[in-house]
C-alpha positions as CSV (number, residue, x, y, z in Angstrom):
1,X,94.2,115.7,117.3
2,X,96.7,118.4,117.3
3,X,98.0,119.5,113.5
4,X,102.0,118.4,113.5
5,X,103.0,119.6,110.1
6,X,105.9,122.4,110.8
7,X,105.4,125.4,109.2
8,X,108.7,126.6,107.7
9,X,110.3,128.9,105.1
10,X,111.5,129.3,101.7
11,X,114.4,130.2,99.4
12,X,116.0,130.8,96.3
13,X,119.5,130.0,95.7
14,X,120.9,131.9,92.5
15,X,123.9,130.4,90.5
16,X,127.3,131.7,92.4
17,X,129.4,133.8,90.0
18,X,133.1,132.6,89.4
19,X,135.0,135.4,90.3
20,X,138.1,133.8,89.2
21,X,140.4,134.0,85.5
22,X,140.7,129.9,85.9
23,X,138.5,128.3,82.5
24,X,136.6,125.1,82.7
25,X,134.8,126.1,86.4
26,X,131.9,127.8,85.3
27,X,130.0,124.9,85.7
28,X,130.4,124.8,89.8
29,X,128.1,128.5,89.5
30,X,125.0,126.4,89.1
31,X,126.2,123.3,91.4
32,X,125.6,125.8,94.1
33,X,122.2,125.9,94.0
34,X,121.9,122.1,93.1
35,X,123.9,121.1,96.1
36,X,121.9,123.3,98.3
37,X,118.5,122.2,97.4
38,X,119.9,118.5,98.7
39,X,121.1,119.2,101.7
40,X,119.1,122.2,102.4
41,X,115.7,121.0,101.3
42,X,113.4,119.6,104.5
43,X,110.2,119.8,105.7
44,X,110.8,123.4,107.8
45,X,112.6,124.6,105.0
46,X,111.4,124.6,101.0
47,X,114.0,125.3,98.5
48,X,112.7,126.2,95.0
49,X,113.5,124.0,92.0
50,X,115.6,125.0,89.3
51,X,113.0,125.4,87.0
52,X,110.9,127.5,90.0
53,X,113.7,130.0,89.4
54,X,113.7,129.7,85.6
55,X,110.6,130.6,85.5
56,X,110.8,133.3,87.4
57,X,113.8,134.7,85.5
58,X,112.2,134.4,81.8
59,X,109.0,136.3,83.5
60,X,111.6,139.0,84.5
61,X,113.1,138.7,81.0
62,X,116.7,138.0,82.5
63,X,118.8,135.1,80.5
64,X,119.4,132.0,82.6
65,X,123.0,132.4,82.2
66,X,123.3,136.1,83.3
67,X,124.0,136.7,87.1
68,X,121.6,139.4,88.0
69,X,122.3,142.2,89.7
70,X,121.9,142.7,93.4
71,X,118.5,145.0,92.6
72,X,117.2,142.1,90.0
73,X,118.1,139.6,92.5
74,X,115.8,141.8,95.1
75,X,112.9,141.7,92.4
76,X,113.3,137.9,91.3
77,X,112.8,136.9,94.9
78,X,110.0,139.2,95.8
79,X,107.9,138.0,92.5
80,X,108.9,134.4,93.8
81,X,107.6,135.2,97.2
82,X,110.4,133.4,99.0
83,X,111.5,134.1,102.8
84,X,115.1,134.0,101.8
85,X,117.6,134.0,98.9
86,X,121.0,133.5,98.6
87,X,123.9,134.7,96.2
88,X,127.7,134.0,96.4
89,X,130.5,134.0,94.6
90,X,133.6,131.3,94.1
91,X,137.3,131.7,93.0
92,X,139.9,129.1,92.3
93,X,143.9,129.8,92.8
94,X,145.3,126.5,90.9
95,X,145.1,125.0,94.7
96,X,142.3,125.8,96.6
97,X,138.0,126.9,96.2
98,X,136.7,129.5,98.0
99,X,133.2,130.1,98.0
100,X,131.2,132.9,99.9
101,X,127.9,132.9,100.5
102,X,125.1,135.7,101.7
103,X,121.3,135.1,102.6
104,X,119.3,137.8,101.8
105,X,116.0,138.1,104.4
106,X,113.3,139.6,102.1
107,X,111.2,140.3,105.0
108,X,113.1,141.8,107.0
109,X,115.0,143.6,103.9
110,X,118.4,142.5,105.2
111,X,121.4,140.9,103.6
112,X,123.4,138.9,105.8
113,X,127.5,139.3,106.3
114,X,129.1,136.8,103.9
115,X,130.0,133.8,105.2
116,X,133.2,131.7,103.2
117,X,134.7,128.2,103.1
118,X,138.1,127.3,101.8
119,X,139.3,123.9,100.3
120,X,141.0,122.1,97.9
121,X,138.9,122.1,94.7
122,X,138.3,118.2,95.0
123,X,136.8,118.4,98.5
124,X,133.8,120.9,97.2
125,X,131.6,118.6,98.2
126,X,132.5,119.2,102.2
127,X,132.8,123.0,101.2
128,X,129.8,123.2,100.1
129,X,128.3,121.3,103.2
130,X,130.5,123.8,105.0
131,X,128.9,126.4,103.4
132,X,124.9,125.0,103.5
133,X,125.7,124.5,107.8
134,X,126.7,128.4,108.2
135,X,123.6,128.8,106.2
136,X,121.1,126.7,108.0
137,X,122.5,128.6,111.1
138,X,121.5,131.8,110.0
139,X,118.1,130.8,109.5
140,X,118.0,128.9,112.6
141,X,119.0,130.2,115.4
142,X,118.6,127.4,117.2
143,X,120.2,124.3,114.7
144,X,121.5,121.8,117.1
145,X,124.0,119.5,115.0
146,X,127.7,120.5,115.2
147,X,129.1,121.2,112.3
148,X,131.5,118.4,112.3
149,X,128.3,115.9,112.5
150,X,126.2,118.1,109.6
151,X,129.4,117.6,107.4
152,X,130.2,113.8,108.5
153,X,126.6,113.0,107.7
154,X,126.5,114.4,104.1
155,X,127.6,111.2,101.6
156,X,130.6,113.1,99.3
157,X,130.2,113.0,95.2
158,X,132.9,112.7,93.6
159,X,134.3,115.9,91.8
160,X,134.2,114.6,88.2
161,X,130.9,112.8,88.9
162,X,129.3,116.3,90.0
163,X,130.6,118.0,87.1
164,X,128.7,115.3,84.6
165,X,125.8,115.7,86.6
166,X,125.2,119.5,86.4
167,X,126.7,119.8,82.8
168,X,123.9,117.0,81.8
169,X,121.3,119.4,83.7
170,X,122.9,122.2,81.8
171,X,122.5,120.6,78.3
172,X,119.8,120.9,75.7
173,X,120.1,117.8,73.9
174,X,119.0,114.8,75.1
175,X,121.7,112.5,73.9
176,X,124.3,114.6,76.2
177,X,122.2,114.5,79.0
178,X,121.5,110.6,79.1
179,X,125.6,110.9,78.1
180,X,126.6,113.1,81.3
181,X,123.9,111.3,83.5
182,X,125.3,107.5,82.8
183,X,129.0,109.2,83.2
184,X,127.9,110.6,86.7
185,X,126.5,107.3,87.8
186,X,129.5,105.1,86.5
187,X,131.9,107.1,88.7
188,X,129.6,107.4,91.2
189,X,127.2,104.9,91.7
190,X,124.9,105.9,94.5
191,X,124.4,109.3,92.8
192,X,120.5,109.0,93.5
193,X,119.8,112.7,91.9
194,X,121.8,111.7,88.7
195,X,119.9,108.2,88.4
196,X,116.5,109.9,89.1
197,X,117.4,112.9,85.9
198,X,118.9,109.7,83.8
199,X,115.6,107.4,84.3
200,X,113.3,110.8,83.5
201,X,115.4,111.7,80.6
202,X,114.7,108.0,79.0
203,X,111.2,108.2,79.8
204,X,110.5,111.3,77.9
205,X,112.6,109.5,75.3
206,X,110.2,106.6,75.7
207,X,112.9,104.1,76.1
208,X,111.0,102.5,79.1
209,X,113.3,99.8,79.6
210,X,116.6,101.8,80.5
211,X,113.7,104.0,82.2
212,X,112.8,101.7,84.7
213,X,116.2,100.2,85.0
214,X,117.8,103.4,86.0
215,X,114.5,104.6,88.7
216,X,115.5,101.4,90.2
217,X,118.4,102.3,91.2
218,X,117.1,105.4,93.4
219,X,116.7,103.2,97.4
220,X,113.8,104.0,99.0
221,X,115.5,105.9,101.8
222,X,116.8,108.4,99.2
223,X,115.4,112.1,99.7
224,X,114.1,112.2,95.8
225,X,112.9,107.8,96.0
226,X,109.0,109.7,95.8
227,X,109.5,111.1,92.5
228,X,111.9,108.3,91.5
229,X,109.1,105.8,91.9
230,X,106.6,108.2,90.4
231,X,108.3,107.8,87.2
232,X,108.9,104.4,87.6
233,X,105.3,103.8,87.9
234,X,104.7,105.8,84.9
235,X,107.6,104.1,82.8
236,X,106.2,100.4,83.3
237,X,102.6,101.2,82.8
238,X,104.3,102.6,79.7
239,X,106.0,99.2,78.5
240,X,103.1,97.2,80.0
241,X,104.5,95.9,83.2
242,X,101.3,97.1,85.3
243,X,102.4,95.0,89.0
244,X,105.6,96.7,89.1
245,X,103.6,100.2,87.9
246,X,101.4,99.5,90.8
247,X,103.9,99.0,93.3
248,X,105.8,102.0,92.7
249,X,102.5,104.4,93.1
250,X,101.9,102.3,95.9
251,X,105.3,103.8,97.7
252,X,104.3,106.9,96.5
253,X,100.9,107.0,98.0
254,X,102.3,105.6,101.4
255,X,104.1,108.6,102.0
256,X,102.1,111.5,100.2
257,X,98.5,111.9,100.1
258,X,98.9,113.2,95.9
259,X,95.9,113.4,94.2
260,X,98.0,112.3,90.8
261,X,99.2,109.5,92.4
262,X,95.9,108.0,93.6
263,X,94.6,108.7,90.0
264,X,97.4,106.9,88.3
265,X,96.8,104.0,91.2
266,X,93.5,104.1,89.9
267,X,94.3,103.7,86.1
268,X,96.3,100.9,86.8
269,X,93.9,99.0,88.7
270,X,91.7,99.1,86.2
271,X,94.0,98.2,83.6
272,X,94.4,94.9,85.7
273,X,90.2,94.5,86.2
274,X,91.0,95.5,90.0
275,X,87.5,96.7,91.3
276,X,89.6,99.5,94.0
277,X,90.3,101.6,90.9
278,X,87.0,103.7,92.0
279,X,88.0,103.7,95.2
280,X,91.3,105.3,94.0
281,X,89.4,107.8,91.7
282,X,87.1,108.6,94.7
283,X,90.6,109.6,96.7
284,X,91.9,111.5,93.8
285,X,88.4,113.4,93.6
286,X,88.6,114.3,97.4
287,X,92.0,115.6,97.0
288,X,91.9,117.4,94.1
289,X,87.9,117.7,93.3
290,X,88.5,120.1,90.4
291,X,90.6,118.3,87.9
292,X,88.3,116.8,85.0
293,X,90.7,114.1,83.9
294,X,89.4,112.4,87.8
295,X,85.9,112.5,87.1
296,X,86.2,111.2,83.5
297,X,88.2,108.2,85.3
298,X,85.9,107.4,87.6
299,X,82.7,108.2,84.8
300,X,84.3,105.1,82.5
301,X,85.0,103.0,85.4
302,X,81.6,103.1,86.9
303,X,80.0,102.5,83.4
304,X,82.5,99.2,83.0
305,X,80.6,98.4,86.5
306,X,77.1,99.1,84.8
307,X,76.5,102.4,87.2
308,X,74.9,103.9,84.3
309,X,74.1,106.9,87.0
310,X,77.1,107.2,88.6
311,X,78.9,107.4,85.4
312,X,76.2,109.8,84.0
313,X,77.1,112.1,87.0
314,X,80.9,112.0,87.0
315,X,80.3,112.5,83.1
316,X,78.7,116.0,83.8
317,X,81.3,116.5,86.3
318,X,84.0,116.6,83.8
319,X,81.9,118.4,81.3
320,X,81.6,121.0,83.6
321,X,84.5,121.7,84.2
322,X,86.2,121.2,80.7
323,X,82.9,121.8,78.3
324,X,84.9,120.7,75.0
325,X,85.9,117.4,76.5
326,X,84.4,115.3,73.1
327,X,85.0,112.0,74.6
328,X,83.3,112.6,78.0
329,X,80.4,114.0,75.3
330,X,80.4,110.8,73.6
331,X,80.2,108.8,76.6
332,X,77.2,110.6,78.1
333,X,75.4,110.5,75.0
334,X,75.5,106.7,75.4
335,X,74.6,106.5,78.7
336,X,71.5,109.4,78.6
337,X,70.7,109.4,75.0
338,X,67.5,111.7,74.2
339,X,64.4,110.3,73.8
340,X,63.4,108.6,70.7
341,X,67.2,108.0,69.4
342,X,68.8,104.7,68.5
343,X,70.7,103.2,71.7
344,X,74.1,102.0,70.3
345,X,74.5,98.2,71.1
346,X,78.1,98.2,72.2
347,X,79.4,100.5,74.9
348,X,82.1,102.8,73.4
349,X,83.5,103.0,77.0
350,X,85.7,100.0,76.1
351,X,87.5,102.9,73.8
352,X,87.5,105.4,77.0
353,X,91.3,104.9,78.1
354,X,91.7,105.9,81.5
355,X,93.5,109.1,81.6
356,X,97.2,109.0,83.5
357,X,98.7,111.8,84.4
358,X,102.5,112.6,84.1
359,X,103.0,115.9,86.4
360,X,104.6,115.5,89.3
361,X,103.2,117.6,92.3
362,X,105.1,116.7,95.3
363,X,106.7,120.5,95.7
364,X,103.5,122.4,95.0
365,X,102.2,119.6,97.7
366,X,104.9,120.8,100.1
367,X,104.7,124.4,99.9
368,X,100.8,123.9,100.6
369,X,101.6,121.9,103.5
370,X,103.9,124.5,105.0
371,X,101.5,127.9,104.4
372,X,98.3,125.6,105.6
373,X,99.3,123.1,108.6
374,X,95.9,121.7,108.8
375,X,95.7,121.1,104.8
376,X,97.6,117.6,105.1
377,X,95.8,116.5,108.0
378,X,92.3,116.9,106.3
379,X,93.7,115.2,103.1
380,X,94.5,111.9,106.2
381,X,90.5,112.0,108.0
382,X,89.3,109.7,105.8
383,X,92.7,107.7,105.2
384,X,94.1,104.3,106.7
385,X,95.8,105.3,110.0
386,X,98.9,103.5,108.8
387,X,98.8,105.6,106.2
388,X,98.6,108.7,108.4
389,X,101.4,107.8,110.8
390,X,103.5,106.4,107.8
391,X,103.0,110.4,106.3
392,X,104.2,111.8,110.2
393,X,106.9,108.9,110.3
394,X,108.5,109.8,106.7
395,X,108.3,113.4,107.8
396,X,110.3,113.0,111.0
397,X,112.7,110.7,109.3
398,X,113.5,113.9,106.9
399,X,113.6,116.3,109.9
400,X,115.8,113.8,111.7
401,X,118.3,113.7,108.8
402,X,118.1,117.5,108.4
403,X,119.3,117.6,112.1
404,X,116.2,119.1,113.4
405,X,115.7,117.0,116.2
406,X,113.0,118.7,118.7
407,X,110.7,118.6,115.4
408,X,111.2,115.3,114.4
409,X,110.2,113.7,118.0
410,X,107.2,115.9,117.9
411,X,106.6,114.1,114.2
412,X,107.0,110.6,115.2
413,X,105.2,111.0,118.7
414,X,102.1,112.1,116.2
415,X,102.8,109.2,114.5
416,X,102.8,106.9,117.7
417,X,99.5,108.6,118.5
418,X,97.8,107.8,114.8
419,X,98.5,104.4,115.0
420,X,99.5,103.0,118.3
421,X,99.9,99.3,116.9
422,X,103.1,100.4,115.0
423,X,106.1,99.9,116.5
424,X,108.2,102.2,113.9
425,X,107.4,105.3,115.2
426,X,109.0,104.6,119.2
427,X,111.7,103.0,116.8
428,X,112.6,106.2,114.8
429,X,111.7,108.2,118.5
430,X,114.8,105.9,119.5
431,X,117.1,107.3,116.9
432,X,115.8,110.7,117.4
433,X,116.9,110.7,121.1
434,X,120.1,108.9,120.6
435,X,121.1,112.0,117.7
436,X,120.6,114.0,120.7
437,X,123.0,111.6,122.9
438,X,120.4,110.6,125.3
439,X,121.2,106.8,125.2
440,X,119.1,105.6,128.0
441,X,115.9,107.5,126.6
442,X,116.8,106.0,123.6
443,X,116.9,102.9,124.3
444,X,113.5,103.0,126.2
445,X,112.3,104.0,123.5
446,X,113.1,101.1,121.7
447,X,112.0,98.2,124.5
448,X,108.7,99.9,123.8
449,X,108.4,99.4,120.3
450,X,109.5,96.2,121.0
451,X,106.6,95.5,123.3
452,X,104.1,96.4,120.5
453,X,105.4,94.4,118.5
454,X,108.8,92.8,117.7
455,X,110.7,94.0,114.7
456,X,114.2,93.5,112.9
457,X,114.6,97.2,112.8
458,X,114.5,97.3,116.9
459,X,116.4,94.8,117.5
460,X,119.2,96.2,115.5
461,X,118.8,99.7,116.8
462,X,119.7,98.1,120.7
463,X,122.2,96.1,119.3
464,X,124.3,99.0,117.5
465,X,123.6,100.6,120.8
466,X,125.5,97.3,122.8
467,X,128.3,97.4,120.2
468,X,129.1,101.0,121.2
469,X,128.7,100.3,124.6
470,X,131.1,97.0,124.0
471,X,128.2,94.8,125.5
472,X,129.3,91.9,122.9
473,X,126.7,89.8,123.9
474,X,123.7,91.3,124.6
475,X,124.6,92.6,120.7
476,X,125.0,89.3,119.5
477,X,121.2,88.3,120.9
478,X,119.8,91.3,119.3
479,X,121.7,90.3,116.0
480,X,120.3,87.0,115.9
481,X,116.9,88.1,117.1
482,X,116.5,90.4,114.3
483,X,118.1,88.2,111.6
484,X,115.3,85.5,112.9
485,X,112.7,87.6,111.8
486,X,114.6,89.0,108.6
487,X,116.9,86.3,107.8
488,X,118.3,88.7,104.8
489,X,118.1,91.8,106.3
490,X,121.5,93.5,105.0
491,X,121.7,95.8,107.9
492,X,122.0,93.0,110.2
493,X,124.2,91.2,108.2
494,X,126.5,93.9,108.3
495,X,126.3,93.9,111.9
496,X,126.8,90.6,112.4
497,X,130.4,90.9,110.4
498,X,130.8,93.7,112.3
499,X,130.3,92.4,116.1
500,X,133.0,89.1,114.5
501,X,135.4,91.8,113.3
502,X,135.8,92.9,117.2
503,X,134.6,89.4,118.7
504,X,138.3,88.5,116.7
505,X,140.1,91.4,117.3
506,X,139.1,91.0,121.3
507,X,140.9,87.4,121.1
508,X,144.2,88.0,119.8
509,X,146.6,87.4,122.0
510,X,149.0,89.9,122.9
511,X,152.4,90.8,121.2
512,X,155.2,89.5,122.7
513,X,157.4,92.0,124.9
């Protein structure tokens, strides 16, 4: 089957300089790059991390809070071995921002001509969509969504919620950060990025409850829900609750074939006497074969099980690749013990904890995926098909909402391919075509994934279609048939207020002359 992973490019964004007298705004330098990486981010296009570029600044011995100069700039990016970077600059005149912004191509050893948005300061949120459009058309030539659309589709934060977010990035004390984080979320409360930083602040604080409370937040359609509910999962295995731990590495694993996530799915299993924990070491092995902490794993589980062999050879595993590993010793030595010595009479592997691990890899995942475009589909041969087309699915949705259309049908039509019995993947083909205004197509597309199999999310799809097209009762069947099969689903309870709202509005009678 042809390899549908979209080999893209990368880039740096450094901290825009303020290039105005005005105090207080020195802040917005590193929302630049912040902003950017959300809206910018996508499966065609990898923008490093903060801490990426951190790195890559203490190895050139430059301060994080200096703005390099245009030749250290040249040298951060080449030792980051990015496609692109970009640098700008931002003034404030007591009314309005201005921001300018130019993308340097390392390969082709070209800086762009600056490129500059205007507003007042408490619309820098559309600014700097403005400004993240002019740049996604410089990459791509051929980016399709108007810039009206790009800008109407990006959800606004709110200035002063913006500001606590990056200053609680910015700050090297805890307490401030979980300070400016809960201040961000109050004034904005479907700040996903500032829930995610809040919940991982309080786990490394190992205050598990507020922890869990705050990953919660993060919905599942959110662009960071993956490494939301990876530290979810670790914060309740933490305090103990191991269902909800297992059902947040469980969303994880649906979408990302992570060797760290199978592991930790693995540790929890076992924690609840699940026999699939060695089937979830075994996946973590395959994936990632050279980690010691997953052969260890699977070495205590399999001598819980009483495979004295198997554990004997996952044992040696680990030894070899970490030869100072004293409990993996320990554990051997019980299970081969040289001849003529005393077998101990209980098993010390009721002391072997399985290992968890804490590191998130989802961005070293991605930048593999985008040099290699085979990788991920080797990591899905021996996977559940749903699993495959629900990778190919996630990964159109993210093109979709990037605006890159063509490579989001080719996504989901893999998807459609990987597992024909899913009706999601004609759905989301559905959306894809009706972004591109091709209604009939899209609704096609949806009567076939209806075919396969009905579904609330169909149903609701033709029915938002019917309300645009003013077909009030066609809608109103596709309402009901959706909210027959998902009696709670809020999207169609929206919809159903919504199609009253006009059904009213059609019956009022007309004003008198």
């Amino acid at each position: 089957m042809a390899d549908r992973i979209v080999v893209g490019h990368t880039l740096v964004v450094i901290p825009f300089e303020n290039a105005s007298p005005t105090p207080g705004l020195e802040w917005l330098g590193e929302s630049f790059p912040e902003t950017f990486r959300e809206q910018l981010d996508s499966p065609i296009l990898y923008v490093a991390s903060r801490d990426e570029r951190l790195r890559a600044y203490d190895r050139q011995g430059v301060p994080a809070g200096v703005h390099p100069s245009r030749a250290t700039l040249y040298r951060l990016a080449e030792q980051m071995d990015v496609d692109y970077a970009v640098l700008g600059s931002y003034r404030f005149d007591g009314e309005r921002l201005t921001a300018s912004a130019q993308l340097l191509d390392m390969r082709a050893q070209k800086l762009s001509p600056a490129v500059t948005e205007s507003a007042p300061l408490a619309d820098v949120g559309r600014l700097q969509s403005a400004l993240a459009w002019d740049l996604l058309s410089l990459i791509h030539a051929d980016f399709s969504l108007p810039k009206d659309k790009y800008i109407a589709s990006v959800a606004p934060v709110r200035l002063d919620a913006l500001e606590n977010y990056i200053r609680g990035m910015l700050a090297t004390v805890d307490e401030e950060k979980v300070q400016r984080y809960r201040e961000a979320v109050r004034l904005n409360p479907d700040y996903a990025h500032a829930w995610l930083e809040l919940g991982k602040t309080y786990y490394l604080q190992r205050a598990y409850e507020p922890a869990i409370a705050a990953l919660g937040q993060v919905q599942p359609s959110s662009a960071v829900a993956r490494e939301a509910n990876f530290y979810l999962g670790l914060a309740a295995y933490a305090h103990g609750d191991f269902a909800k731990s297992e059902s947040a590495f469980q969303f994880v694993a649906a979408r990302l074939p992570l060797a760290e996530v199978y592991n930790n799915l693995g540790v929890v299993a076992a924690r609840r006497g699940q026999k699939k924990a060695v089937d979830y070491f075994e996946s973590a092995i395959q994936n990632d074969p050279s980690d010691p902490d997953y052969h260890f794993n699977l070495g205590v589980t399999l001598t819980q099980a009483g495979d004295r062999a198997g554990a004997a050879r996952e044992l040696h595993a680990t030894l070899d690749r970490r030869p100072n590993d004293s409990e993996a010793k320990m554990l051997l030595d019980y299970l081969t013990p040289p001849p003529g010595s005393i077998v101990p009479a209980s098993t010390p592997s009721k002391a072997s904890i399985e290992r968890i691990k804490r590191n998130y890899e989802e961005n070293a995942f991605r930048q593999m995926t985008m040099q290699m475009g085979s990788w991920a589909e080797q990591q899905f041969v021996r996977s559940d098909p749903r699993a495959h087309a629900r990778f190919h699915l996630e990964l159109g949705k993210e093109l979709l909402a990037h605006g890159f259309t063509t490579e989001a049908e080719a996504e989901f039509r893999h998807a459609a391919a990987v597992d024909p019995s899913s009706p999601a993947p004609l759905t989301a083909l559905a959306e894809d075509y009706d972004a591109r205004g091709d209604v009939l197509e899209a609704r096609a597309q949806a009567e076939a994934a209806l075919r396969i199999r009905e579904s609330a999310e169909a149903y609701l799809f033709l029915a938002r279609l019917d309300l645009r097209e003013n077909r009030m009762e066609a809608a109103a069947q596709n309402i009901d048939r959706a909210l027959q099969l998902e009696p709670g689903n809020p999207a169609g309870q929206d919809l159903k207020r919504t199609l009253a709202a006009k059904l009213a509005e059609k019956a009022q009678p007309l004003s008198p002359p």
